[in-house]
C-alpha positions, 0 to 999 in steps of 0.5 A, a space after each residue: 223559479 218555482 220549478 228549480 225550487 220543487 227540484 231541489 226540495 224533491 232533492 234534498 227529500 230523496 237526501 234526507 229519506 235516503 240518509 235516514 233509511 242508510 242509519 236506520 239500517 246501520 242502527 239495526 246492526 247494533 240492535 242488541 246494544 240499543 236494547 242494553 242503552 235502553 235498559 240503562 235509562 231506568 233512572 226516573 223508574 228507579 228514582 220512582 221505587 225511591 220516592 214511592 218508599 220515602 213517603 217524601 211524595 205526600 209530603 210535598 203534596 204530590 199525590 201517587 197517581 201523579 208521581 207515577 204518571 211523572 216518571 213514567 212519562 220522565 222515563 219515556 222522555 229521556 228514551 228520546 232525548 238521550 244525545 251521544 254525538 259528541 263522543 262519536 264526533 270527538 272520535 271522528 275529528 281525532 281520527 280524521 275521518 271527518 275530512 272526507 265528510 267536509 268534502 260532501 254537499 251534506 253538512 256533516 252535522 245533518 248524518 249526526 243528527 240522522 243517526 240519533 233519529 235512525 237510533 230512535 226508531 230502533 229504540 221504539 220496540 224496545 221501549 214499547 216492550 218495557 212498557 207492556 213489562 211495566 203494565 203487567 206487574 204494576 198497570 196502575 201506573 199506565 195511563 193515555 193521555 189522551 191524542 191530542 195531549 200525545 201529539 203535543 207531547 211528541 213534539 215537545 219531545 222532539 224539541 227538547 231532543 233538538 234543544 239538548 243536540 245543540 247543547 251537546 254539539 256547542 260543546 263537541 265543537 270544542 274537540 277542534 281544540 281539545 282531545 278531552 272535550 267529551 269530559 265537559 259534556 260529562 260535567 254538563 251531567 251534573 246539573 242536567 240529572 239535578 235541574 232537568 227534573 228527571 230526579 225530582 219534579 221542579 214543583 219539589 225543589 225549594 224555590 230559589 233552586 227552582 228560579 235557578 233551574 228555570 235559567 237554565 235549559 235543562 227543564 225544558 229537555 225532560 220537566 216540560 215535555 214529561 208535565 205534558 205527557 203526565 196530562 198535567 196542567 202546563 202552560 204549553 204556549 210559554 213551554 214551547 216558547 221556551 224551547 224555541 228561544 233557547 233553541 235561537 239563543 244556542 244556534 248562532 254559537 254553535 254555526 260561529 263554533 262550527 266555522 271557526 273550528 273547520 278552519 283550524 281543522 283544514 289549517 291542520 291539513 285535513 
């Protein structure tokens, strides 16, 4: 028993190196426009220019040295948990060539989650080379949180990616029944950019808006994981347990969803 165990996790670690090393080599091919997405996601440094020129920052009795570390580490938490599965699942489900993928022993959701990873790593050159950009015009803004606090800030990264690809995925699966399910994911943009705290810290919110964010997942996928790296005072066992129950929360409807919409899938002779 114990050795047919071993086999099959040497199997599947052999799998997961291979599938990883597979995307990372796909993903270097595009390296040119993983440096352009990286570029695009300046938005917590231009909302730093922002709040920086409005003096809004004292006002809410945030201090300067704290509003910079917020973004900067807002800025290096949303390099990480940017999530396009669902535009390029939607493309492979309408052009059919997820049928082959169904076929396969891996689940097709594991080369999703694979890329993203694989996307990741080629991002890290890219964001480390705009960081050292950011510590030679403006080196008042780096700080190091120190390694323990970075360990954990990794991780809570890492969760808050796992946490927004199965947000996304719930509503990729909506593309077994519709050619328009990206859109949704669009609307999603909305309340993601206004209650995730990736424009304004939370703390800055009014706070009914603040009680009604905390309902939400969205603080969990960058104000969380930001506080941490920031080196700011956060309760990092409640953060975490946050993570793990939206994580448990939006599991079984994605597999239901995944079931459900492989089946109309093959009905449609896939």
């Amino acid at each position: 028993m114990a050795e047919r165990l071993l086999a099959r996790l040497k199997q599947k670690t052999r799998m997961a190196r291979v599938l990883l090393s597979t995307h990372y080599a796909t993903m270097l091919e595009y390296r040119a426009e993983i440096a352009l997405w990286a570029l695009s996601g300046v938005l917590p440094l231009i909302m730093l220019g922002v709040w920086q020129g409005s003096g809004a920052a004292a006002a809410a009795g945030i201090s300067a040295s704290s509003l910079n570390h917020y973004f900067l580490a807002t800025f290096v938490v949303r390099q990480f948990t940017v999530v396009w599965m669902i535009y390029e699942f939607e493309r492979d489900a309408l052009e059919g060539r997820l049928s082959p993928f169904l076929l396969q022993p891996l689940h097709p959701l594991w080369r999703y989650v694979a890329a993203h990873l694989a996307e990741q790593a080629t991002r890290v050159p890219f964001v480390a080379l705009m960081l050292t950009v950011i510590a030679l015009v403006a080196p008042d803004l780096l700080w190091w949180p120190g390694y323990s606090r970075l360990l954990i800030a990794v991780v809570a990264i890492l969760a808050a990616f796992s946490l927004r690809f199965l947000l996304q995925t719930i509503v990729a699966m909506l593309c077994f029944w519709s050619e328009r399910a990206a859109a949704l994911d669009r609307l999603l943009l909305i309340p993601y950019l206004f209650l995730s705290g990736l424009v304004a810290p939370l703390d800055t919110y009014p706070p009914g808006v603040r009680r009604l964010a905390e309902l939400t997942p969205f603080p969990s996928m960058v104000n969380f994981p930001a506080r941490l790296l920031a080196g700011e005072s956060v309760d990092v066992a409640r953060g975490f347990a946050v993570l793990a129950l939206w994580c448990a929360l939006l599991l079984p409807p994605c597999l239901l969803l995944w079931r459900a919409g492989v089946r109309r899938y093959s009905a449609m002779g896939a």
